[in-house]
Each structure stands twice: as C-alpha cells, then as structure tokens.
C-alpha positions in Angstrom: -18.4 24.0 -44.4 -15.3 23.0 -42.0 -15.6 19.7 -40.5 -15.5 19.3 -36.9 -12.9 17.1 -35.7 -13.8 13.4 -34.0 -14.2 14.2 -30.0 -12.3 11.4 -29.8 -9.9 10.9 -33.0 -6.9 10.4 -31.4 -7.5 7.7 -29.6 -9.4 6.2 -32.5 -6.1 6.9 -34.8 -4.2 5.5 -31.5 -6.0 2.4 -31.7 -5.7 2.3 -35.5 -2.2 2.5 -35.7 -1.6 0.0 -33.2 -3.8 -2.7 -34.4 -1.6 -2.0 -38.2 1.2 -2.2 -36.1 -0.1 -5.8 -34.4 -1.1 -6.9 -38.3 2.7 -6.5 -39.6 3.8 -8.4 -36.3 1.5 -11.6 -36.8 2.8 -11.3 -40.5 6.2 -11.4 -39.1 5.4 -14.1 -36.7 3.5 -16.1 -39.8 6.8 -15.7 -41.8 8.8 -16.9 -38.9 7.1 -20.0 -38.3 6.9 -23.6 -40.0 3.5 -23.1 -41.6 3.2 -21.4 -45.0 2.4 -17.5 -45.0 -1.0 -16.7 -46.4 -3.4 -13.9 -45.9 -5.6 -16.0 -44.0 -3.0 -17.3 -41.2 -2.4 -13.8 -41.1 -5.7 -12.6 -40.7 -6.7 -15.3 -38.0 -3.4 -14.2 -36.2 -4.0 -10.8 -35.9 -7.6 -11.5 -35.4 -7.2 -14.1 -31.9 -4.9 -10.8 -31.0 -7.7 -8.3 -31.6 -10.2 -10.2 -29.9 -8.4 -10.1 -26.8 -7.3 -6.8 -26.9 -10.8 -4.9 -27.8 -11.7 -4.5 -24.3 -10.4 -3.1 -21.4 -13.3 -4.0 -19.1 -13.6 -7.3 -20.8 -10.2 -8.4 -19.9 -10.1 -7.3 -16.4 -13.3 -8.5 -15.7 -11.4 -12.1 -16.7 -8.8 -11.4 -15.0 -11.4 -11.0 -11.6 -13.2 -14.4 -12.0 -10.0 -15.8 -11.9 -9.2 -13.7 -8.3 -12.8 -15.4 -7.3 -11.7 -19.0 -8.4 -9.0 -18.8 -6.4 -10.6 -17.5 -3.3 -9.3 -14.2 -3.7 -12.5 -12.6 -2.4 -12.0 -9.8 -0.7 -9.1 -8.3 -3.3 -12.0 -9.2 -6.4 -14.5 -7.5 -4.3 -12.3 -4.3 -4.2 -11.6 -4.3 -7.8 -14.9 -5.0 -9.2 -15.9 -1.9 -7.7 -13.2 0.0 -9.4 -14.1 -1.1 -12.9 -18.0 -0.4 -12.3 -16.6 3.0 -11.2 -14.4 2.9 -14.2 -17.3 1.9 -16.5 -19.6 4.9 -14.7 -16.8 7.8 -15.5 -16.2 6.6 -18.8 -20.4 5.8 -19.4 -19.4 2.7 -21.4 -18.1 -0.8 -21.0 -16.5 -0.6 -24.5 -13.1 1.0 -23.4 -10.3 -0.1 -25.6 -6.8 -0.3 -24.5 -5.9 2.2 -26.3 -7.9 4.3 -25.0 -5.8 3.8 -21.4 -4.1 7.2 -22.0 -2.0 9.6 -19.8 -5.3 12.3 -20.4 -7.5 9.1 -19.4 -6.2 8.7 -15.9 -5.5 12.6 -15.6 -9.8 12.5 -16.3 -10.3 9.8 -14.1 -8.4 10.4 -11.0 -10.2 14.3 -11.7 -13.5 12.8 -11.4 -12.3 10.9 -8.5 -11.4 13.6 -6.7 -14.4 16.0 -7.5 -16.7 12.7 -5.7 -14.7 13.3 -2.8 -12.8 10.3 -3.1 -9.7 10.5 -0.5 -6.5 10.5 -2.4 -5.0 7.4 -0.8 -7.9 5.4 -2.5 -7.7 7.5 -5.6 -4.1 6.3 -5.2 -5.5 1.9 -5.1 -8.0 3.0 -8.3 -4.9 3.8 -10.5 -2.8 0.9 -9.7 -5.4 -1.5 -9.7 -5.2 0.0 -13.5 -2.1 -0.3 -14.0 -2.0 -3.7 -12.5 -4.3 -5.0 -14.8 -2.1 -3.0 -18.0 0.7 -4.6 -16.7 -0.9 -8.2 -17.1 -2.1 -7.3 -20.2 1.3 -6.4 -21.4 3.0 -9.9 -20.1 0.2 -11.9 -21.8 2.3 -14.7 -24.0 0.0 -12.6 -26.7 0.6 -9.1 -25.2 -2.3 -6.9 -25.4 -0.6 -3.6 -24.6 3.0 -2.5 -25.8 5.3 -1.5 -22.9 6.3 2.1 -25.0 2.1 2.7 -24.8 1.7 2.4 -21.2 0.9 5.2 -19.9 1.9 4.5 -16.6 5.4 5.9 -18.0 4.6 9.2 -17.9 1.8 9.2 -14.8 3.0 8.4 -11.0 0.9 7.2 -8.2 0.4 9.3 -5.4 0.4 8.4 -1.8 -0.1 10.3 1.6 0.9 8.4 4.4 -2.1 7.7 7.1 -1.6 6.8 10.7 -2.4 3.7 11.4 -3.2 2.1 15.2 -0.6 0.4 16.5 -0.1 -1.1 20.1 3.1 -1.4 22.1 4.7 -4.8 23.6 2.8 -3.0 27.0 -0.8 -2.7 25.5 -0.3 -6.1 24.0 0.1 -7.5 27.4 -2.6 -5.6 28.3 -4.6 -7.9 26.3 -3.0 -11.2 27.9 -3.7 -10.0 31.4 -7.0 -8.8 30.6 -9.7 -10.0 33.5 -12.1 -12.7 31.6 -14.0 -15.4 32.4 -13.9 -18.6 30.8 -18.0 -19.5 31.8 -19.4 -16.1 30.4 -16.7 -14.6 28.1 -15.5 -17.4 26.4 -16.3 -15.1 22.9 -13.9 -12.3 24.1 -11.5 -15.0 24.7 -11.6 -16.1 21.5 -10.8 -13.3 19.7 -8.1 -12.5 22.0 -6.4 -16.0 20.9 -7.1 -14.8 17.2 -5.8 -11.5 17.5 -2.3 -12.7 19.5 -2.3 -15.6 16.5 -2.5 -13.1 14.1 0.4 -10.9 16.1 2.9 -13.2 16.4 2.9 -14.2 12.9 3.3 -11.1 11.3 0.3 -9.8 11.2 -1.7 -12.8 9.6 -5.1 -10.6 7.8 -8.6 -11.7 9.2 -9.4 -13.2 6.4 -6.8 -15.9 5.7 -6.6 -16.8 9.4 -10.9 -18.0 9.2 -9.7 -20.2 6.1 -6.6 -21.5 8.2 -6.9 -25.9 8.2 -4.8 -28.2 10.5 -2.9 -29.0 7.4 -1.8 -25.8 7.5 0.0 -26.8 10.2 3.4 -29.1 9.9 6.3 -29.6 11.8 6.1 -26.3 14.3 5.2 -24.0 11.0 2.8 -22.2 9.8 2.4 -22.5 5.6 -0.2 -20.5 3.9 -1.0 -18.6 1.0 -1.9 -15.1 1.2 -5.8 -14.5 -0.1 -4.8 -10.3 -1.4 -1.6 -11.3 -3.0 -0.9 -15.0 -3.7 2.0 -15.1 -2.0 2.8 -18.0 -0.2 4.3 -17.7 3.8 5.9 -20.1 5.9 6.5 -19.1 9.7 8.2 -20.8 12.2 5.5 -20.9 15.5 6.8 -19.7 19.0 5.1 -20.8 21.9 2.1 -19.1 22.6 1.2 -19.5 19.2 1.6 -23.4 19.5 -0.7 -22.9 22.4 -3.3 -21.2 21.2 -3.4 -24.1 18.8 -3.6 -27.0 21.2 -5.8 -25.3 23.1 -8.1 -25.9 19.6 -7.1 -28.6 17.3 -8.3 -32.1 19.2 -6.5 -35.1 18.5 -9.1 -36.3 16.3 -9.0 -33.7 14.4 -9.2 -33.8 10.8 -6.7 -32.2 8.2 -9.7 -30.1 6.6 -10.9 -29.0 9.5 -10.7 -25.7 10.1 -8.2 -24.4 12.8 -10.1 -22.1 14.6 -13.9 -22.4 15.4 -14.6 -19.8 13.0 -16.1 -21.4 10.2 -18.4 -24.4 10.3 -16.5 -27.7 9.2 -20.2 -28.5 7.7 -19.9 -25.7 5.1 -18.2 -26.4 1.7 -17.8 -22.7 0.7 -17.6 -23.6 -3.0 -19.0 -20.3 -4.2 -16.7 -17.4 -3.5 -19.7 -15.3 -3.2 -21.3 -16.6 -0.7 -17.4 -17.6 1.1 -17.6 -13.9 0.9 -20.7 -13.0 2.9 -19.2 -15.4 5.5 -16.4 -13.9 5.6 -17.6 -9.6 6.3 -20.2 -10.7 8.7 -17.7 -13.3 11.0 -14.9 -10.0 10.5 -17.5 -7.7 12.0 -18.2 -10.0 14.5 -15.1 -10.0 15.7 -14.3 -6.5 15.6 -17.2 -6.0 17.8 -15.9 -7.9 20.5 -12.7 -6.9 20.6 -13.9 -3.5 21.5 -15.4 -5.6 24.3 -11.5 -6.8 24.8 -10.5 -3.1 24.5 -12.7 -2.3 27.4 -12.0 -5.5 29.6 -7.7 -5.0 29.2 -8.6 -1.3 30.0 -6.5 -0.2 26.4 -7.1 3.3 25.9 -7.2 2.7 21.8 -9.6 1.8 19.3 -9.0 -2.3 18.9 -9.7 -3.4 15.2 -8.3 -6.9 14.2 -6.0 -5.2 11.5 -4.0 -3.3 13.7 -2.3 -6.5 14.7 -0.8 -6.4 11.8 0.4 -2.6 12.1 1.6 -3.6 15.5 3.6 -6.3 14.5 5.4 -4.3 11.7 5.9 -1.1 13.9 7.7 -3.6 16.6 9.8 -4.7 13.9 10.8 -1.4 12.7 11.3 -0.7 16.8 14.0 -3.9 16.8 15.4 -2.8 14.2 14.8 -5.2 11.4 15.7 -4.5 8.4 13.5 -3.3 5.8 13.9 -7.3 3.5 12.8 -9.1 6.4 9.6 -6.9 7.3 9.0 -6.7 3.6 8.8 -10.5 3.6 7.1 -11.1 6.5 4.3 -8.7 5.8 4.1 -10.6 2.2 4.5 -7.7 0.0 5.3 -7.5 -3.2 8.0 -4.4 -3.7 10.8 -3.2 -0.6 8.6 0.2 -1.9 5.4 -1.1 -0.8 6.8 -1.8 2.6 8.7 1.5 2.4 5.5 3.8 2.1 3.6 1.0 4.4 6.1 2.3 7.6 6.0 6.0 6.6 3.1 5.9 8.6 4.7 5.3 11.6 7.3 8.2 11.3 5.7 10.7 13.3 5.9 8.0 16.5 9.9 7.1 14.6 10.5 10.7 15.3 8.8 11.4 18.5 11.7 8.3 19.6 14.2 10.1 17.9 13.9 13.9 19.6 13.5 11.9 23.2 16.8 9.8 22.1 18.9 13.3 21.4 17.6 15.2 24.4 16.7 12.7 27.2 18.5 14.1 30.2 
C-alpha cells in the first residue's frame, strides 16, 4: 500500500535541515574557540540555539513584554493581537521558524482577507512578521538565516488612504474659536493639546499624556517616541512655550506631568493598567474636540491624530524635503514617509491642475 506523504513534510525537512545545518555551525564555532571540542560543548551549543529558535510565538511573545517594559503600550497592544490571530489561523502556538514560509504568508494574508480584513491592516499583520523575523535574524545567536527569510520573495502591499488634514486657515479656526474660560475650560484644553501636538510635528496622543517638565530644557522639547523608540528633540516656538507656562507652575516638580492629563498621584508602574489610562483619557479627548469642531465652526471631522497629518501635509505644502519630514515625523525608512504622503496626492494634484491652468 503507497504511503501518503506528511501534510506537512517540507517544512518538517525544512526545519530538519536547518537545525543540521545550525549543529555543523556550533561545531565550527566549538573548534574556533579556546575551549576543547567535545560532543558535549557541541551538543549544549547547538542546544541554547534550538531552544531559542523552536518557537515563533514564543519569541515574539518575548520580544512583546519587552515593548510593555518599556512603556510601549499601545504598539504591544497592536501586536499581541496579531499573534493571537496568528496562533488562531495556524490553530497552534507551536509554529517553528521554519515554518515562516513564502506559502505561510501567501495562507495567512488569504485568510486575512476572506475575514474581511482591509488590506492596509493585512498590509501591518505581515510586517509586524517580518519585523519580528528580522530580530530574530540579528540576534548575536541568530534564529533565522537571512537566505530563509521569506520576506525575499513576498512584498508588502499598501493602498494609500486619505487621511484628514486641516489647512493653516482651519487651524486658526481653532485659535479664534469663541470659548469661555468659566464653562469650557475642557474644550480649551484640548485645543492647547492639539496646537502642542501641531507645532511639534505631530506629537501622537499618547506620548504627549506621558510628557514631564523634564522633558522640557532649554526651549526644547526631548522625548522618546512610545511606537518606535526613537528619540526627538524639537526646538519650541512661541505658542508652544505658551501653552506651557500657561501649565507648568514655578513649583513645579521635574516628574510632574506637563499637562493635567494624568494624575501626578498615579505611579503607572504596570503597563496594563498605563494602558487603560491611556484609551479612555484618548477618547475623552476626541470627544471634545468634536465639541472644538463645532465651537471653531470647522466643517471636518476633528480627531487628535490628524494634527499630525496636518502638520506633515503643511510640510509637504512648504516644500520640505522628504529627510526632514521623515525625521520630524520619527520614522524609521524615507519609504515609510514616502507611502505616508501618498495619501495626500489627490489634494498635491488638485494644487497642481489649478497651478497649470489658473487664469
């Protein structure tokens, strides 16, 4: 009687022949060093290598308490949810690395799709996995050979969305907009957030409630971006030195918090609960700035992250160049930032045609 192939043999041959192929290298790498070769350094080696490398899920599950420890809520959140969606589609935690194949993502962004999952965030499933691969293969033990990542063959795929934006006339809108300091003091204070956020390229929600007055030092804003780690430094112009004073007492204290935001009584030490904080004061603050919306008589929907598209569409508008937005806006690739403003080239071209043909 004819055997019936393994469903899944070559990925289990895949995974064989790399982990021989991981054995002759920590025999190399015994040979190499100062100790003397035996089967046994050999073994233990290749077996600190395996351990790491069994798990897929494992791995980027350490990688994610790491995004947690450092604050990194929201971006931990995000991919959490991506590997239980990972784990569902492949109905098992045990996914090898190995197993991370071209026909695996070609599967996966198929079942995606067929759950009516948009393609943009189809698009932030795959390279959250390839992010993680590519840690994985940088490890100072990698866990993934570049020539096996499949990420070689497969290419992310993007369709641009178009994203709210206002003009320097809606944003002074905003600044003229009729409030009251004895009942609307709320609206008010969102309207400082979301000029803040403005006129430092776009500053996310997030960061600016975890802002302290040490942030703060000599007319400059420092930070460290919560989603990618990166560390800013902007010079302050005057209405954002302002909107500071207008906050930060004189007897204020480094740890404080710069804006009323947060309670200086809380010591968010769990991310989790850091995190709840976080949605519910966001939501709060999208809620009145429709009440901003109505007050400044905007005829757009006012959400507190389309200061930052604003911001990076007035850039493109003064014609900065595409290294200086990319910096500003803290990304990590001149791409990034490339397929960021593709959303505003319907409006870019709208410009254009009234350019050619104004009369």
């Amino acid at each position: 009687m004819d055997k019936k192939p393994h469903s899944n043999a070559k990925a289990i041959n895949s995974d064989i022949e790399q982990q021989l192929n991981d054995v002759i290298r920590a025999k190399q790498q015994v040979s190499l060093g100062d100790e003397a070769q035996t089967s046994q350094r050999v073994k233990d080696k290749a077996s600190i290598k395996f351990k790491g490398s069994k798990n897929f899920i494992e791995y980027a599950l350490s990688l994610n308490k790491s995004m947690m420890d450092r604050n990194m809520v929201r971006t931990a959140k995000n991919q959490r949810s991506i590997l239980t969606r990972i784990e569902k589609y492949w109905g098992s935690k045990n996914l090898s690395f190995s197993e991370i194949t071209l026909e695996f993502l070609k599967g996966y962004e198929a079942y995606l799709i067929k759950d009516t999952v948009k393609i943009n965030t189809v698009n932030s499933h795959m390279a959250a996995i390839r992010g993680i691969l590519y840690k994985a293969m940088n490890e100072k033990e990698p866990l993934l050979t570049r020539e096996k990542n499949p990420f070689n063959q497969y290419k992310l795929k993007y369709t641009p969305t178009q994203k709210e934006t206002l003009s320097e006339a809606e944003i002074a809108l905003l600044r003229d907009a009729p409030l009251n300091p004895e009942t609307d003091q709320s609206i008010i204070n969102v309207r400082n957030y979301y000029l803040f956020s403005f006129n430092n390229a776009g500053i996310r929600v997030s960061d600016l409630m975890q802002l302290k007055v040490k942030n703060i030092a000599s007319g400059r804003l420092h930070y460290e971006m919560g989603k990618t780690g990166h560390f800013k430094s902007i010079k302050l112009n005057a209405e954002s030195c302002d909107i500071i004073n207008h906050y930060v007492k004189a007897d204020a204290k480094q740890e404080d918090y710069l804006f009323p935001i947060l309670s200086n009584e809380i010591h968010f030490d769990d991310a989790d609960i850091l995190r709840k904080h976080l949605e519910s004061k966001t939501a709060r603050i999208n809620q009145l700035l429709k009440k901003l919306a109505t007050a400044a008589k905007l005829p757009k929907r006012l959400h507190f992250h389309s200061s930052r598209h604003s911001f990076s569409n007035m850039a493109r508008k003064k014609n900065a160049d595409l290294y200086s937005i990319s910096k500003a806006l803290g990304h990590k690739s001149l791409k990034v930032t490339e397929m960021y403003l593709s959303s505003f080239d319907e409006e870019a071209l709208d410009e254009t045609m009234e350019m050619i043909f104004k009369k």
